[in-house]
Kinemage of the C-alpha trace (Angstrom):
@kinemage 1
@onewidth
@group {chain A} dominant
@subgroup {mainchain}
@vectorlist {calphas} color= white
{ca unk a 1} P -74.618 233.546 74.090
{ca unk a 2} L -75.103 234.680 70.805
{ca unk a 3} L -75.361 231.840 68.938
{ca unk a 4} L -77.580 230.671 71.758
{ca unk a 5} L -79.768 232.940 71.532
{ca unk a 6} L -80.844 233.170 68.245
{ca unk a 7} L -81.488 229.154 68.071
{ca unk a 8} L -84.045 229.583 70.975
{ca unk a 9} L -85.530 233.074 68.882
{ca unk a 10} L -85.806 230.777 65.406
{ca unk a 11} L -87.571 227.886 67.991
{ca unk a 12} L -90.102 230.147 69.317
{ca unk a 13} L -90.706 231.568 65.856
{ca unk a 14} L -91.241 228.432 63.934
{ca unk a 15} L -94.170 225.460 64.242
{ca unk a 16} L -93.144 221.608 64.455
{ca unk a 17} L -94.895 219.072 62.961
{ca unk a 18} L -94.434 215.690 64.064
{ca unk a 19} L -94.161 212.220 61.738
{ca unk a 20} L -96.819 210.963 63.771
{ca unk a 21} L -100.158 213.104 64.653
{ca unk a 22} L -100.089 214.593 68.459
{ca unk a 23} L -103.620 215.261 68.793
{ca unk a 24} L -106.866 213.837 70.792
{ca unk a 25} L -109.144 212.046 68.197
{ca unk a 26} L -111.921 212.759 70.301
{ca unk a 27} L -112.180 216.201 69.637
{ca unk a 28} L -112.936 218.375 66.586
{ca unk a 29} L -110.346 220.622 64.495
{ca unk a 30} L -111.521 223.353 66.035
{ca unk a 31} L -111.587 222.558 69.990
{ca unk a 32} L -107.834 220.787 69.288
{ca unk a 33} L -106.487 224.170 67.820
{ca unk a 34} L -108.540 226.323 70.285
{ca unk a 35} L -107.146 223.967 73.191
{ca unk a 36} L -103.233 224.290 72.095
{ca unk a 37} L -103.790 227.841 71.424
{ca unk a 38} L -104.934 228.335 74.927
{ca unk a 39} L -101.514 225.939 75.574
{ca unk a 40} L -99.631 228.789 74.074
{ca unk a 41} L -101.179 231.541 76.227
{ca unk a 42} L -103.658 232.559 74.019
{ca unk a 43} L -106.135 234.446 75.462
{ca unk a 44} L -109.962 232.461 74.623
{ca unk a 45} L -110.740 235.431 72.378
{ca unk a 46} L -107.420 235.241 70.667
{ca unk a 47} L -107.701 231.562 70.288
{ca unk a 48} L -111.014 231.518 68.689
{ca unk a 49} L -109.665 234.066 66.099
{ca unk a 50} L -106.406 231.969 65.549
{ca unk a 51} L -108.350 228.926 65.248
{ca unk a 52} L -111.025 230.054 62.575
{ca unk a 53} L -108.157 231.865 60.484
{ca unk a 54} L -106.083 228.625 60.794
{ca unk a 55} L -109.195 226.305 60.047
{ca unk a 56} L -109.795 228.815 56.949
{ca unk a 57} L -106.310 228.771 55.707
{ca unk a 58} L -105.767 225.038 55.130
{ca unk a 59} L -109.272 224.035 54.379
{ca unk a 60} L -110.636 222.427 56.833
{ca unk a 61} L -113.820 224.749 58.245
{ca unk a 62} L -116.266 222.796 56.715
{ca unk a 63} L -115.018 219.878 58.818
{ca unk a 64} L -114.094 221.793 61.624
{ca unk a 65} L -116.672 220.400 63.844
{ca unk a 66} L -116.720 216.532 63.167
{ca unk a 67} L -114.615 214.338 65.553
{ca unk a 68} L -110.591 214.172 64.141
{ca unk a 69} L -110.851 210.307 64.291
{ca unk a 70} L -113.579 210.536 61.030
{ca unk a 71} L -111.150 212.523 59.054
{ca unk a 72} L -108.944 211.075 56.017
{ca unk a 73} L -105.741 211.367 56.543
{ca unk a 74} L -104.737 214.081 53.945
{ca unk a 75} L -107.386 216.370 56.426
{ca unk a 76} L -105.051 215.254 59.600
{ca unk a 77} L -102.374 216.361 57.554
{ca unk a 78} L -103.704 219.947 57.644
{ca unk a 79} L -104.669 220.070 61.000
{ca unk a 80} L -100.787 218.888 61.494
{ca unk a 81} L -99.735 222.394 59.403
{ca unk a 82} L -102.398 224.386 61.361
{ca unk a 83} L -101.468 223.390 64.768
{ca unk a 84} L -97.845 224.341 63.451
{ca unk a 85} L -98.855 227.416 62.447
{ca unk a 86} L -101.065 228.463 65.591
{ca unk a 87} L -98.115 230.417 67.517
């Protein structure tokens, strides 16, 4: 149980980010990460905060509102490490 234990404590603790994006490409930065934060139980408040500290962190608030699809692929990239980092 031990062992057990702490592999599901270091899973809930960490962020995954996938080869391949997960995201809608319909939607912005910011309504993906408030969306998955709200996923994770967030309440909205909480997610908003999240979100803007996330969007903040790896550069992406001044494209936080323009649809993921028009983004290069170095800016998916860091919504990838945000959305790992949300929890």
């Amino acid at each position: 149980q031990g062992e057990r234990a702490r592999t599901a404590d270091v899973a809930r603790r960490t962020g995954y980010v996938a080869q391949d994006s997960m995201f809608d490409y319909r939607a912005t930065p910011r309504s993906e990460l408030q969306f998955q934060a709200r996923l994770f139980g967030m309440s909205r408040g909480a997610a908003s905060r999240r979100t803007e500290e996330l969007l903040l962190l790896v550069g992406l608030e001044s494209s936080a509102d323009v649809r993921i699809v028009t983004l290069s692929g170095g800016n998916r990239r860091r919504l990838d490490l945000a959305m790992a980092q949300l929890h």
